[in-house]
N, C-alpha and C positions, 0 to 999 in steps of 0.2 A: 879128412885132413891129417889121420893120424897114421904118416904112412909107413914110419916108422915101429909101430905100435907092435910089443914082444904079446902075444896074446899068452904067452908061457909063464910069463913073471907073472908071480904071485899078489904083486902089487899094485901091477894096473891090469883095470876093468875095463871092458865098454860096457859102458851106460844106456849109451843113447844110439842108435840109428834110426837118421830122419835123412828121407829121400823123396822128397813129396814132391810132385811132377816132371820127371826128369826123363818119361819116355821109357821107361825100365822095363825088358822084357825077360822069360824065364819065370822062376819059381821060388818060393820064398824056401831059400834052405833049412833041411832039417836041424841042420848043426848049428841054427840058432840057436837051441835048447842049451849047448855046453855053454852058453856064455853067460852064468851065473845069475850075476849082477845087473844084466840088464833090465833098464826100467823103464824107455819107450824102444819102440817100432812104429814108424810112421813109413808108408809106402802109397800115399793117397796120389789119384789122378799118377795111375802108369797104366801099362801095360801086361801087367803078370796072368799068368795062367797057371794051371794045376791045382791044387787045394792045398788048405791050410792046413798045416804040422798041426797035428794033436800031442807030438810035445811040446810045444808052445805052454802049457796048460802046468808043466814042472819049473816055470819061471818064476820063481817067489817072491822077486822085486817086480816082477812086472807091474808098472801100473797104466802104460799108456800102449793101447793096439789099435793102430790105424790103417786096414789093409783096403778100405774103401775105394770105389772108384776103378775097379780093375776089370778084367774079366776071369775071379776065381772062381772055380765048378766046387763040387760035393757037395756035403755036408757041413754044419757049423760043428767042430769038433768037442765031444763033452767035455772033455780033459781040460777044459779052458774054463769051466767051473770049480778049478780047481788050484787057482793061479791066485793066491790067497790074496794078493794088494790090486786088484785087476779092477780099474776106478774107472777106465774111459775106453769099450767098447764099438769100434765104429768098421763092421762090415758091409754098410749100405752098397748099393749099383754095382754088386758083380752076379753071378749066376749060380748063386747058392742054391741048394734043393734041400730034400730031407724036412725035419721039424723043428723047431726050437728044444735045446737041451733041457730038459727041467733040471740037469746038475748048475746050469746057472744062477741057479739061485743060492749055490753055495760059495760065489763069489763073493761072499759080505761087503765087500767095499766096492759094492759096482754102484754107479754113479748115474753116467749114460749109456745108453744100448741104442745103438743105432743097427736097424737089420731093414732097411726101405729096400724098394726097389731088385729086390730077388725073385725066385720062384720057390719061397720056403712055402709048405704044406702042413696040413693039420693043426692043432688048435693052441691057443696057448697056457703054457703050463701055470697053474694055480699058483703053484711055489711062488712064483716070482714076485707074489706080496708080500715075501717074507722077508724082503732086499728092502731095507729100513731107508739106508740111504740111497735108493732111486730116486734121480731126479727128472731124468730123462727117459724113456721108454717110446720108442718111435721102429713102426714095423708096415711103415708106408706101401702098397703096391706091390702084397704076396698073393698067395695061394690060402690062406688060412681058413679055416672052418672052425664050428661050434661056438660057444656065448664068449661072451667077455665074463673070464671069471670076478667073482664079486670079492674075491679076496685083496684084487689091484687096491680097494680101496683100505689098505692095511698097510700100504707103501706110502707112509703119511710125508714123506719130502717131495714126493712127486709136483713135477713142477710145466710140466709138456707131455701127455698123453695123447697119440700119434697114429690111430689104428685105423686109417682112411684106405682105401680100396681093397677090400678083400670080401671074401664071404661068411662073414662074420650073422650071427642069426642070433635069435633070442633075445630077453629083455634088457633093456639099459639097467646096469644093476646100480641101485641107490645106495648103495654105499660109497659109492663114487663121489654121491657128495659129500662124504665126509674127510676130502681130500683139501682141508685149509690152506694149503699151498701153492693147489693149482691152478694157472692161468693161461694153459692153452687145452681145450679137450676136440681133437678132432674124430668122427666117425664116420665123415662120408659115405657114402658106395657102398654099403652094405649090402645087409637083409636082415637089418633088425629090427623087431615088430615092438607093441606093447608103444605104452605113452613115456612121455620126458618124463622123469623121477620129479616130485617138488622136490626133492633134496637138494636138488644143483644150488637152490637157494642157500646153502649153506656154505658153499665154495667161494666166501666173500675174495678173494682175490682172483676170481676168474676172470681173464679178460678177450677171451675167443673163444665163442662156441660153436662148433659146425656140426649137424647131426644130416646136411641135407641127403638125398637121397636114397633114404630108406622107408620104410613102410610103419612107419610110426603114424598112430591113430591118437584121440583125443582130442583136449585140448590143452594151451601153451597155459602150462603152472605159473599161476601169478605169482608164483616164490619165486621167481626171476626178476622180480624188480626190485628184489633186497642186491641183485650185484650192481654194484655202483661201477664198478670200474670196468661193467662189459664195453666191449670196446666195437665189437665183430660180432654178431648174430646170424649164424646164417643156417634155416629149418627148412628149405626149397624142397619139393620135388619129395613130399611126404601125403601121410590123409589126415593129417590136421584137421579138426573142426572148430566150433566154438569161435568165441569174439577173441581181439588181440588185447591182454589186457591191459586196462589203461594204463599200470604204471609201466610200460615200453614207450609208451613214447615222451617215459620223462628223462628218459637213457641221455646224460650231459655228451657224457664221452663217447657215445656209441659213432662209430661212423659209417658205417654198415648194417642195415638190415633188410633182411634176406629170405622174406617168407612165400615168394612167388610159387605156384603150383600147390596150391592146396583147397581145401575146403572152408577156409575161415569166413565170417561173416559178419555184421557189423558198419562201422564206420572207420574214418580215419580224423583220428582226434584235431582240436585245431590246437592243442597243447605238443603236437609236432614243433610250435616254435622255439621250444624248449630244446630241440635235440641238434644243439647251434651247430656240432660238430660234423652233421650227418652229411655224407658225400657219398653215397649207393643207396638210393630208395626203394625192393625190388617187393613188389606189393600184386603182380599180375597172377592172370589166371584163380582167383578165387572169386568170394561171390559176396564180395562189399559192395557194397550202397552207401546212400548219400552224394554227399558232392565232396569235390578239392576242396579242404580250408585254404581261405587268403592266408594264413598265417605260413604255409609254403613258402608263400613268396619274401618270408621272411629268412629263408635258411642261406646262409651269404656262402657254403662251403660244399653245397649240394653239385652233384658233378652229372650221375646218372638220376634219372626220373620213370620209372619203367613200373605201372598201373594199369595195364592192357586187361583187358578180360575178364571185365570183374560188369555190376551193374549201376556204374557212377552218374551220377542225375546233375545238371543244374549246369552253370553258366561257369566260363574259364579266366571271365573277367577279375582282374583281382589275383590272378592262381600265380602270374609272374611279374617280376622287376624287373625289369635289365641293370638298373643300378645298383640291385644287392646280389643277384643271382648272375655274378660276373663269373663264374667256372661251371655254367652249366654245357653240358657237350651231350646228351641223348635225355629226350622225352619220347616217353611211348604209352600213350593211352588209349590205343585203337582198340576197336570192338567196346566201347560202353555205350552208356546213352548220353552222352554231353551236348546241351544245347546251346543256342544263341552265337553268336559271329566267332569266327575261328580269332585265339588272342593275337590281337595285334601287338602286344609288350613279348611275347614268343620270343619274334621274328626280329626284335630289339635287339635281342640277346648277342652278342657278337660271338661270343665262345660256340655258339650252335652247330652240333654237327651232325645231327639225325633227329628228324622230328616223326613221328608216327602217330597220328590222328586220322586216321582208316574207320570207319564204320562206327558213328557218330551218328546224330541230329542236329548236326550243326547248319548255321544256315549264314547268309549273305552273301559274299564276295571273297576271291584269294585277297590277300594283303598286299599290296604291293611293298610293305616293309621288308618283303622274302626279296630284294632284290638287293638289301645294303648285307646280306648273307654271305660275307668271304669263304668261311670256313665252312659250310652249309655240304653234306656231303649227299646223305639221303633224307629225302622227300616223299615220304609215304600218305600220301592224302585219299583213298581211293576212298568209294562210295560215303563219303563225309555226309549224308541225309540218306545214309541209309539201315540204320541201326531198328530193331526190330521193331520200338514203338516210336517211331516214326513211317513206318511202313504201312500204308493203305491196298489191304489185300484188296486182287481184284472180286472175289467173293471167298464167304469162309474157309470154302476148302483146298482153295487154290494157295499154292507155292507162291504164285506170283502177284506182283503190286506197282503198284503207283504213288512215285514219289513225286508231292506239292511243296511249294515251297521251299524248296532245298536251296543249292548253290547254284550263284546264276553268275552271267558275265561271263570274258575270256580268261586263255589264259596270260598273264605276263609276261611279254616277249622276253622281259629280263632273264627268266628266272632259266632259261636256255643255256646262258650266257654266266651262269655263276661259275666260278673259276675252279672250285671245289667238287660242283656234282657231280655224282655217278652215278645215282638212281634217280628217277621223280615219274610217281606215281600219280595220276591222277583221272584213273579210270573212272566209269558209273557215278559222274558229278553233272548231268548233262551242260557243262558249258561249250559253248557258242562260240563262233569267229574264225577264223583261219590259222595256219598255224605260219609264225613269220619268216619271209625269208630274203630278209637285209640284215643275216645277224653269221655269227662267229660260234655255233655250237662248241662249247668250253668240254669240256672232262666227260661229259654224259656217257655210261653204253647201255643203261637199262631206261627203255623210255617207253610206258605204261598210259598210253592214254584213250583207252577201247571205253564204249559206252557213252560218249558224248554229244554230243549234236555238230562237233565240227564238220566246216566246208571250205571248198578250194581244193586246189592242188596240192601236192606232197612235195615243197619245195627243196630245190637243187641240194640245198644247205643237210636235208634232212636224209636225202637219198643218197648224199655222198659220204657219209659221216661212218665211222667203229660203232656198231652197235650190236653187242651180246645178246640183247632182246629188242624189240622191238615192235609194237603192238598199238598200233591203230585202228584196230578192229572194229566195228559197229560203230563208225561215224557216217558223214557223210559227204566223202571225202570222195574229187570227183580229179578226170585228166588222168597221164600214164607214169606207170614206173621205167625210169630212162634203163638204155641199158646197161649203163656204170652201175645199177641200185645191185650194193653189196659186193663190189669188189673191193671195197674198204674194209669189209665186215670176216669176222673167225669164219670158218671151216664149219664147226658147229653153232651157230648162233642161232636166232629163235626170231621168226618170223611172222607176226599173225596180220593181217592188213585184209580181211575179207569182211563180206555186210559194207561194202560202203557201194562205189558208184565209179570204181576203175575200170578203167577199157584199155586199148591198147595191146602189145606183145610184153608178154612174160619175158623180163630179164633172166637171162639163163643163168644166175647164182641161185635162181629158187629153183630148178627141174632138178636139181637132185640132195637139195638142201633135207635134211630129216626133219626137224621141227619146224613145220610151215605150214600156213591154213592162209590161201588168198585167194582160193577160186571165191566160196560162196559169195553169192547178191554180187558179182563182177560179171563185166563183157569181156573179159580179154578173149584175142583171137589164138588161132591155134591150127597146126597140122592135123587134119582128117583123122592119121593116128593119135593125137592128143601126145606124142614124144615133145613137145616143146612146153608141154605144162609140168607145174610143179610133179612129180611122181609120187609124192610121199604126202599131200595132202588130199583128207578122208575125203572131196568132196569128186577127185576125179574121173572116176569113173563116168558119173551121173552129168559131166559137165555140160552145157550145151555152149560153147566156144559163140563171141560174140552174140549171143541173147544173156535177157537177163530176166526170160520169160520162166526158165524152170532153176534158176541157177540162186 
């Protein structure tokens, strides 16, 4: 605005240039250095190119550099370690190279450092705990290598610690937690080995901690339950071992935790009803036992439920509310041992939008409560009575068994027709009946229903319908596929319908489909060259067209 402005009188300055998204392209001129006085540069979200002036770095006022958001190359120039009043650093998301300066540490009054989203290299420099007043240090999604120096924890303002995707290696160093300030420590995507420091325990104002996937061994330091005000836990996709300790699940504030993929063992306290805040439960893939506490279904704030893979025992009854557990939208506890009738209080839930309960001991009947399921998206029920100890080998050494007592009845004509699905799974449950067709298939394209004892024909409804996948395989499922089967359907979609009791001619969307298996246990007929059967299913070679003597 100053367009008047004598840059020659002695008496005015420019101060300030702020031009923050306005599509700017070009390169940040050198002969900003003459301009004494100035004390920001803001140039965020444009377009510049070329590298930044390493006189920048002779600006004595400068306190404010914002060239973030661009596409600038090179180097971060050292000379900018040398910009004495230089308090707020923000070179993130351009295509910087090279290493961090250790002259930056001669910035005394540097504040925040923002360097995410580059391709900077090599390690970061020690010095930089000599920066009293860092508050901020964030070097998100570079190139970096070697430890985390243990001197960061001598930057006692530090208040955001930011070193998530790089290849970062060595131990978490425990001086870190003598960083009474901080409340955000990120370390994701690493390769850092060795255990959690108990020191973190000393970092009472910590309220986000993420170390997930790196190669950290032990177990989770019970010095963790002196941070009252964690907020965020997140240890995923580590070799963790040991119990979780009890005082985690007295966390008020916690609304996330995040120990999925590890080794841990143990139970899950029923003093979870303490943790009223909690709305991401991420507990799978390790090797807890016990059962759900009722006291779950006390968590009114709970959003994800995700317990997969782990050796969970005993009955689901009691595990939900639908009247307190009104924001719940994913439960996933497939692959445990859960016995007794799939919960009918689930299926209550109105918020429900992914249930997975796969490979269980469960037993009775589906729910028909899955049918008042608006928001109901995926349906993962597959072999629900078939979890390892409920499985009846057919003798000691044999792979294979026999499942008693498991899930009986049809399936739910409703559950077709829910307005929402797009998956439902519900393979190797042996249920019975036909599959309907006076109904309106809703949203469906992944339909999983192989290993069951269905009969009947493959109705109109089912044969005309988008479907991605499609798998009826091992029933006993009888009559022809018309020839419309699959001109509804992708290009590449997934076909399995063999092992049942089809005859007829092969609809020509399967002879050159790649993902398809319908000859086996079928009669379909066929040309002497076999050119009208599917091509790309393993079975046709060996077919015998219309028998169903070797097929």
């Amino acid at each position: 605005n100053c367009t008047h402005l004598n840059l020659n009188d002695s008496f005015v300055h420019v101060t300030h240039i702020e031009l923050r998204n306005y599509s700017l392209v070009g390169s940040i001129p050198n002969e900003f250095s003459n301009l004494t006085e100035l004390i920001e540069i803001a140039f965020r979200f444009n377009n510049l190119t070329g590298t930044i002036p390493s006189r920048l770095g002779s600006l004595q006022s400068l306190v404010y550099l914002d060239v973030s958001h661009n596409s600038l190359t090179g180097t971060i120039p050292s000379n900018l370690g040398y910009a004495a009043q230089l308090t707020y650093l923000y070179l993130d998301v351009n295509a910087l190279t090279g290493t961090i300066p250790s002259t930056l540490a001669f910035a005394g009054q540097l504040s925040n450092l923002y360097l995410d989203f580059n391709a900077i290299t090599g390690s970061i420099p020690g010095n930089l705990g000599l920066l009293s007043g860092l508050k901020i240090f964030s070097i998100i999604d570079n190139a970096l290598t070697g430890s985390i120096p243990s001197s960061l924890g001598s930057a006692s303002q530090l208040t955001h610690l930011a070193l998530q995707i790089n290849f970062l290696s060595g131990v978490i160093p425990s001086s870190l937690g003598s960083l009474t300030r901080l409340e955000s420590l990120n370390m994701v995507a690493n390769a850092l080995t060795g255990t959690i420091p108990s020191s973190f325990g000393s970092a009472m104002q910590l309220k986000y901690l993420y170390i997930e996937r790196n190669h950290l061994s032990g177990a989770i330091p019970s010095a963790l339950g002196s941070l009252t005000q964690l907020g965020i836990l997140r240890l995923s996709f580590n070799d963790l071992t040991g119990f979780i300790p009890a005082s985690i699940w007295g966390f008020r504030n916690m609304t996330t935790l995040d120990l999925n993929n590890n080794y841990l063992k143990g139970t899950i306290s029923s003093s979870i009803e303490r943790m009223e805040n909690l709305v991401y439960l991420y507990l799978g893939d390790n090797d807890l036992t016990g059962s759900i506490p009722s006291s779950l279904a006390k968590l009114p704030n709970m959003v994800y439920l995700s317990i997969f893979n782990n050796s969970l025992v005993g009955s689901l009854n009691g595990g939900f509310n639908s009247s307190i557990q009104t924001s719940l939208v994913q439960v996933d506890l497939h692959n445990n041992q859960l016995t007794g009738p799939l919960p009918v209080e689930l299926f209550r839930i109105s918020s429900l939008s992914i249930a997975a309960l796969a490979s269980n001991c469960f037993t009775g009947t589906l729910p028909t409560e899955v049918c008042g399921q608006s928001r109901l998206k995926d349906l993962i029920l597959d072999g629900l009575h078939s979890a390892s100890t409920c499985q009846n080998k057919i003798w000691a050494l044999s792979e294979s068994y026999i499942i008693h007592h498991g899930i009986s009845g049809s399936i739910p004509p409703c559950v077709f027709s829910l307005p929402q699905l797009q998956a439902l799974h519900l393979s190797g449950n042996g249920l019975t009946g036909s599959l309907p067709d006076d109904l309106n298939i809703s949203n469906i394209t992944e339909l999983i229903l192989s290993h069951n004892s269905l009969t009947g024909p493959i109705p109109a409804a089912f044969q005309n319908h988008f479907w991605a996948r499609f798998d009826v395989s091992y029933n006993r499922l009888s009559g022809s596929l018309a020839s419309t089967f699959g001109l509804n359907m992708p290009s590449k979609s997934t076909v399995y319908v063999q092992n049942n009791r089809l005859s007829g001619e092969v609809p020509s969307y399967l002879v050159d489909l790649e993902d398809v298996s319908a000859l086996g246990s079928n009669m379909f007929s066929c040309n002497r060259d076999k050119s009208d059967l599917p091509q790309h299913d393993s079975a046709v070679d060996n077919y015998q067209c219309g028998s169903d003597a070797f097929n």
